[in-house]
C-alpha positions as CSV (number, residue, x, y, z in Angstrom):
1,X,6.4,-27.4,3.8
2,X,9.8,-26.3,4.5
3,X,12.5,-29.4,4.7
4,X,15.3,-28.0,6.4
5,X,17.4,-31.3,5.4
6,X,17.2,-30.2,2.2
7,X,19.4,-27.2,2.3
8,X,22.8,-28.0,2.8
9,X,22.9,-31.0,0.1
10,X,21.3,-29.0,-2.2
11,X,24.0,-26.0,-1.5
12,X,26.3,-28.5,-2.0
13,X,25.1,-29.4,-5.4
14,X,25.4,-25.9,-6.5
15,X,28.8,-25.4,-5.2
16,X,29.9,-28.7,-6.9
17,X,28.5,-27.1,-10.7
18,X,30.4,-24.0,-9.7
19,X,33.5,-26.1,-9.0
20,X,33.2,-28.0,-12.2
21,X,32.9,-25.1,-14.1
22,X,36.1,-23.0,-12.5
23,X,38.2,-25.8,-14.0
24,X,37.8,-23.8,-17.0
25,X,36.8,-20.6,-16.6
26,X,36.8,-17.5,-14.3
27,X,35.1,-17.4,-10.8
28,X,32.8,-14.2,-12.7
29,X,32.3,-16.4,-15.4
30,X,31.6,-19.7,-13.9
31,X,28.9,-17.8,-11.1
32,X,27.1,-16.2,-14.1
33,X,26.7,-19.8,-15.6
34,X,25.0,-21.2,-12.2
35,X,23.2,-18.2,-12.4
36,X,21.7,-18.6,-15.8
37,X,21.6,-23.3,-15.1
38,X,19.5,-21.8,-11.7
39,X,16.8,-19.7,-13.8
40,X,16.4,-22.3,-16.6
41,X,16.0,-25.0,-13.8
42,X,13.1,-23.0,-12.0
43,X,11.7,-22.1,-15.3
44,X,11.4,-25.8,-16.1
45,X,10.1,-26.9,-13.1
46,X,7.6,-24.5,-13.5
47,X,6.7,-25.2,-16.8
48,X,6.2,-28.6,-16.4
49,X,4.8,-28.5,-12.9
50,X,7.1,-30.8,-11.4
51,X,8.1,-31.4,-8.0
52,X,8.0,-27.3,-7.5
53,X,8.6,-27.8,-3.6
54,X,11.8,-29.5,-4.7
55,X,12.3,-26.5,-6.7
56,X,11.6,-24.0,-4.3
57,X,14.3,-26.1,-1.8
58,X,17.0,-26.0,-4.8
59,X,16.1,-22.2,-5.1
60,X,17.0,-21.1,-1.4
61,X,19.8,-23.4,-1.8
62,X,20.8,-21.2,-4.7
63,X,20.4,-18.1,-3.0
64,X,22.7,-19.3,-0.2
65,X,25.5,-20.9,-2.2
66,X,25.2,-17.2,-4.4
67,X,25.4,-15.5,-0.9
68,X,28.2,-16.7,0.4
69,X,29.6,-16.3,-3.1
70,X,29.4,-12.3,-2.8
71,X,30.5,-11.9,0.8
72,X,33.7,-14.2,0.2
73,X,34.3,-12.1,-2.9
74,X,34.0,-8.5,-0.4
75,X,36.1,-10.4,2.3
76,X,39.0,-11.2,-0.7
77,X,38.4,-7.6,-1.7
78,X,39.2,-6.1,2.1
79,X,42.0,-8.9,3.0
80,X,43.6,-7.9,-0.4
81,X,43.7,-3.9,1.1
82,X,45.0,-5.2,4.8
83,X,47.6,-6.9,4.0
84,X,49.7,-4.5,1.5
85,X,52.9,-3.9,2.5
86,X,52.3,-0.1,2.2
87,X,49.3,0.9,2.2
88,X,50.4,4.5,1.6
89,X,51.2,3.3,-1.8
90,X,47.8,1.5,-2.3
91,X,46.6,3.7,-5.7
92,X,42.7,2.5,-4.7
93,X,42.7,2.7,-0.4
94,X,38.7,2.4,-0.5
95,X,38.4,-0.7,-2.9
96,X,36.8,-2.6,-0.4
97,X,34.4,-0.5,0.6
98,X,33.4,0.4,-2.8
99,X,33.3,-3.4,-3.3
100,X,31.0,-3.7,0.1
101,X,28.9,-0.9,-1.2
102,X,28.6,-2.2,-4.7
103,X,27.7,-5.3,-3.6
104,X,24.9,-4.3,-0.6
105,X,21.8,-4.5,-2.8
106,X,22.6,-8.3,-4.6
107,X,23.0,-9.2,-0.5
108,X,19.8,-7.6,0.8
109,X,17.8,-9.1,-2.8
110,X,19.4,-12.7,-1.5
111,X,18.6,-12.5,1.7
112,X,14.9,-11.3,0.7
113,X,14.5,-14.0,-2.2
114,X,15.7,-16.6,1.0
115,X,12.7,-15.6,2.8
116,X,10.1,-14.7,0.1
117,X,10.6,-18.5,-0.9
118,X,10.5,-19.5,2.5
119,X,7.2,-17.9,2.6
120,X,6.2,-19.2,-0.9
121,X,5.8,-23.2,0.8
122,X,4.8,-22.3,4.4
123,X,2.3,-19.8,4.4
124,X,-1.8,-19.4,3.2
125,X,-1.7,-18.5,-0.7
126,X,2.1,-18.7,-0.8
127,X,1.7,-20.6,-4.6
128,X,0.6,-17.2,-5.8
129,X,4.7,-15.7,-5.4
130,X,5.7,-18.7,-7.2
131,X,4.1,-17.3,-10.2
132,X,5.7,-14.1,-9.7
133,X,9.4,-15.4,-9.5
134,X,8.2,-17.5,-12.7
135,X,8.4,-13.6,-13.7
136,X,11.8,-12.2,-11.8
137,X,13.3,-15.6,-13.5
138,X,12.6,-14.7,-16.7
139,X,13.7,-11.0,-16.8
140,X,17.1,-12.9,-15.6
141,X,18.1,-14.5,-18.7
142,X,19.2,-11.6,-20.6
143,X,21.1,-10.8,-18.0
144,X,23.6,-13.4,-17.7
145,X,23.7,-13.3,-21.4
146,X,25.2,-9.9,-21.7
147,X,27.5,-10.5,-18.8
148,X,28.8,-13.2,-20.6
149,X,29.2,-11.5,-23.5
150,X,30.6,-8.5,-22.0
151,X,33.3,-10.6,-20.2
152,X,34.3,-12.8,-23.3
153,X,34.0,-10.5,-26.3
154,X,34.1,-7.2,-24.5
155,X,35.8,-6.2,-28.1
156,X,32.7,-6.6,-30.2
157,X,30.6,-3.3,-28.7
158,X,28.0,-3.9,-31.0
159,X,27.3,-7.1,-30.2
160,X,27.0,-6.1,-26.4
161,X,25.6,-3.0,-27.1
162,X,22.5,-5.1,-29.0
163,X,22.7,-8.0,-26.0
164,X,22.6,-5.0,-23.4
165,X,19.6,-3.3,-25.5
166,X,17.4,-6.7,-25.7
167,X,18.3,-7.1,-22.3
168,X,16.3,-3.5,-21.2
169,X,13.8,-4.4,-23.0
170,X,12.8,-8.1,-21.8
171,X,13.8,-6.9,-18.4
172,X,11.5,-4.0,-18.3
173,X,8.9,-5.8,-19.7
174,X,8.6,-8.7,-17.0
175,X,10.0,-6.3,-14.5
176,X,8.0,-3.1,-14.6
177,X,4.4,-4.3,-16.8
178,X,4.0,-8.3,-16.4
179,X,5.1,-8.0,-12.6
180,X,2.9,-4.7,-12.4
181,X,0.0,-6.5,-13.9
182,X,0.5,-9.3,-11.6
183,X,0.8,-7.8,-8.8
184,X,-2.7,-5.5,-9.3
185,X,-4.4,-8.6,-9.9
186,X,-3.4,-10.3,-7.0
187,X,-3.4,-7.1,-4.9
188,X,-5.5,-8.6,-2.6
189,X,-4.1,-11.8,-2.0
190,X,-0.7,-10.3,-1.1
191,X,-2.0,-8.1,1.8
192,X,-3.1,-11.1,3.6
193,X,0.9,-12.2,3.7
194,X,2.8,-11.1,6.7
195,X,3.8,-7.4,6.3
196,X,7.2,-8.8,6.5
197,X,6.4,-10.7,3.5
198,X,4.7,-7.5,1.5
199,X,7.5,-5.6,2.7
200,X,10.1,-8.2,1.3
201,X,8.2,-8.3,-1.8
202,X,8.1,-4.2,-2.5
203,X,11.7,-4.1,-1.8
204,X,12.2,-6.3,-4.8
205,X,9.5,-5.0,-6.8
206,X,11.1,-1.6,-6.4
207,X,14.7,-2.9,-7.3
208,X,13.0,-4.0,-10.9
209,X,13.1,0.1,-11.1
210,X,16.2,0.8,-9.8
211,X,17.9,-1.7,-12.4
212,X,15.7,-1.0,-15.5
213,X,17.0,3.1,-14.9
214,X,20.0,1.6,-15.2
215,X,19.8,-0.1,-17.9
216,X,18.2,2.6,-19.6
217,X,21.6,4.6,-18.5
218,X,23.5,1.8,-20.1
219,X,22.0,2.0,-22.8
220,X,22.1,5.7,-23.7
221,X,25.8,5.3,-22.8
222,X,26.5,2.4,-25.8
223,X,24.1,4.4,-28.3
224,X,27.0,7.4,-27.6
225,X,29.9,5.4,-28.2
226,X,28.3,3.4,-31.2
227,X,27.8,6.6,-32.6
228,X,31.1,8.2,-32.0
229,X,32.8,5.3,-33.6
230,X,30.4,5.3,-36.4
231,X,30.9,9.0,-36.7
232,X,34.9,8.6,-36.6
233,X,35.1,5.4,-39.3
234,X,33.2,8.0,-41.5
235,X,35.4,10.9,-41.1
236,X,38.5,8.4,-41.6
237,X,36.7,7.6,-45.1
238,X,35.9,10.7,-46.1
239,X,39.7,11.6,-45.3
240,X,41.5,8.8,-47.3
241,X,38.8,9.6,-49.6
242,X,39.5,13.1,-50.5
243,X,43.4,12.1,-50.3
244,X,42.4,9.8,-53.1
């Protein structure tokens, strides 16, 4: 059962965590870590079976605090471009609708994930997508792992290039064959949902794919610059080497 009274203390909560934390670090940084306290959270609750209505409330919550989040960062992002003195002189005039654009598929996945758990307490089977964003939670982790790393110790690329590598592979994993599996199984559960439910659910389903070729682009691009520098350290011996 849905417990509307719930929401706004429970956004509140999560805004407070993100305040704590920007005492001391950046607003990319300090979002990240809700991010990653979020997943453990639902992954605990989970595990342990505990109050997962409670859980599900605290996870729209979430969603909403992370929401408003992205769209005050694209509103910063186009206030930033309207009020230059010159704009003539601005060297990046579409910034903020690169931002808005960048941005576009982390709103419509929010908005979704607001209504998928909606759906998860109020409707006939709903238990059955708790199990899957046991799933989506999971293939999280790694995520906010290599983000942090990326943003802290952007200078060790091997590091991040072996973060960003475990991350494609847990991601695909729970992304494109345990969510797969699940979802064949169950393949007859979920088209008794609303379609707007099934729909909501492919449109995430499909952004597993969109973000694993990604990843997999990622990759490929760190496997080319670990290489090159590789390939350059050893001509730079070989060099002093022969000089030698």
């Amino acid at each position: 059962m849905m417990n509307i009274e719930y929401i706004l203390p429970l956004v509140t909560f999560w805004n407070a965590i993100s305040s704590h934390f920007a005492k001391y670090r950046s607003p990319e940084i300090t979002n990240n870590a809700v991010s990653l306290i979020h997943s453990v959270s639902f992954i605990a609750h989970y595990n342990y079976d505990y109050n997962m209505n409670y859980a599900v409330h605290a996870s729209i919550a979430f969603f909403i605090y992370d929401l408003f989040y992205i769209l005050r960062h694209v509103f910063i992002s186009y206030r930033y471009r309207h009020h230059r003195d010159d704009r003539r002189d601005d060297p990046h005039p579409h910034n903020h609708t690169h931002e808005l654009n960048k941005q576009l598929p982390f709103i419509a996945h929010h908005i979704a994930g607001i209504y998928i758990l909606y759906a998860a307490i109020t409707i006939a089977n709903g238990q059955y997508i708790l199990d899957a964003l046991l799933i989506l939670e999971k293939s999280n982790i790694m995520i906010y792992v290599s983000y942090h790393l990326h943003k802290q110790y952007r200078e060790y690329t091997r590091i991040n290039a072996i973060s960003e590598f475990v991350q494609l592979m847990t991601y695909t994993y729970y992304r494109l064959f345990a969510l797969s599996v699940f979802v064949y199984d169950l393949r007859l559960t979920l088209f008794t949902y609303p379609y707007i439910t099934q729909f909501l659910i492919l449109l995430v389903y499909s952004m597993g794919y969109a973000w694993s070729y990604r990843l997999v682009k990622k990759n490929i691009a760190n496997y080319g610059v670990i290489r090159a520098t590789v390939n350059a350290a050893s001509a730079t011996s070989k060099k002093y080497s022969s000089a030698g």
